[in-house]
N, C-alpha and C positions, 0 to 999 in steps of 0.2 A: 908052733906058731901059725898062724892063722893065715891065709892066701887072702888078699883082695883084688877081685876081678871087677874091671869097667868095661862097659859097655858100650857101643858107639854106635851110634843111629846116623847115616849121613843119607840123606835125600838125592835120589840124583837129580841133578843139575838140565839134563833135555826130559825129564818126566816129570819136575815137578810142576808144570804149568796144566800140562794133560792129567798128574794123579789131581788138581783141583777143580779144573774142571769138570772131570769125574764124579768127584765126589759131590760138589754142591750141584751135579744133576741125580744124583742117585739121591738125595739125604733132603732136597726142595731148601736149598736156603742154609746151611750149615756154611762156615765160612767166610757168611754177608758178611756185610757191615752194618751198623746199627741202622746208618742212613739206606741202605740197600733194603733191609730188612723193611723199614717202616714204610715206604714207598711202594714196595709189593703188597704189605698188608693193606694199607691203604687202598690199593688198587683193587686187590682181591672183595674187599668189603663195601667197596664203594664211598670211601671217603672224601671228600673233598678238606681242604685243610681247615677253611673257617667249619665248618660242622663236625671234624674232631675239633678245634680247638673248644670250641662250644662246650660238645659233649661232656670232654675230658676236664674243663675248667685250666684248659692252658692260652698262654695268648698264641694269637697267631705266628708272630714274627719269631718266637722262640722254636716253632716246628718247622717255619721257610728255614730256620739257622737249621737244624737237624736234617732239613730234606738237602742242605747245601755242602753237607759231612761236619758241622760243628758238632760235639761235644755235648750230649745235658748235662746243666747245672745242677738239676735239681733231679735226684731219683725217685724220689715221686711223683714227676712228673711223667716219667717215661713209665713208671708203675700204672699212672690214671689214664696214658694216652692206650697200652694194651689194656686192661679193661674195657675200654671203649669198644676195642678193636676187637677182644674177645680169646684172648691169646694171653699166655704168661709172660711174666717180664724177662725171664730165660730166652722166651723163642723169639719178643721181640728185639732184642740183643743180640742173643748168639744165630737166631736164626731156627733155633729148636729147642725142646724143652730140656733135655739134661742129653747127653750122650755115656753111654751106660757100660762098666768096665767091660761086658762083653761085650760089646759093639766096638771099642777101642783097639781091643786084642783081637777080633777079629779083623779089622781092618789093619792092624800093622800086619800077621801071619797073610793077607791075601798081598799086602804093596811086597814084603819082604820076599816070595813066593813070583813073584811077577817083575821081578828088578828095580821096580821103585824106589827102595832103599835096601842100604848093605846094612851087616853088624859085624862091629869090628871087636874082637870079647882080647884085650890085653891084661899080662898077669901084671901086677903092681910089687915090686920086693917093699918087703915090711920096713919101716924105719928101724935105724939102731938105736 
């Protein structure tokens, strides 16, 4: 009969604020928020909002709603405003472009190595 084993990742609770801080200083932006993210890009490239909207062919008051943390309606839109910007729609969203299974693994073995987080591996009895 076969064993099932889980697994259990628990975050501690006084590091998790310092493991994010951390991390979205080491990674530039991983963890934003959309509204975070588009704000710095902006910044970085010198945008003002009527000259993306322009660019992009978005209206203005739809990127004041996103610079305010609303929501896009339209993914396309948030597609045309990173083109503008010159950036994938990954990094203006996530903040980066894809984060990559060894970069995931490596960053759980360094928190898990460091107290960051515990694993908790419990056996499971098999149903009857």
């Amino acid at each position: 009969m076969a064993t099932l084993l889980v697994v259990t990742l628990t975050l501690s609770a006084v590091n998790t604020s310092r493991r994010r801080c951390r991390v979205q200083q080491e990674t530039q932006g991983v963890g934003m928020t959309f509204q975070e993210n588009l704000k710095r890009l902006m910044k970085e490239k010198g945008f003002t909002i009527r000259a993306l909207a322009a660019e992009a062919d978005i209206s203005e008051s739809n990127i004041k709603t996103w610079l305010r943390g609303g929501e896009p309606k339209k993914l396309e839109e948030v597609r045309s405003a990173a083109h503008v910007l010159g950036v994938s729609f990954e990094q203006i969203v996530f903040g980066e472009d894809s984060m990559s299974l060894e970069r995931i693994a490596s960053q759980f073995w360094e928190d898990l190595y460091s107290g960051i987080i515990r694993v908790k591996v419990e056996k499971l009895k098999p149903r009857k």
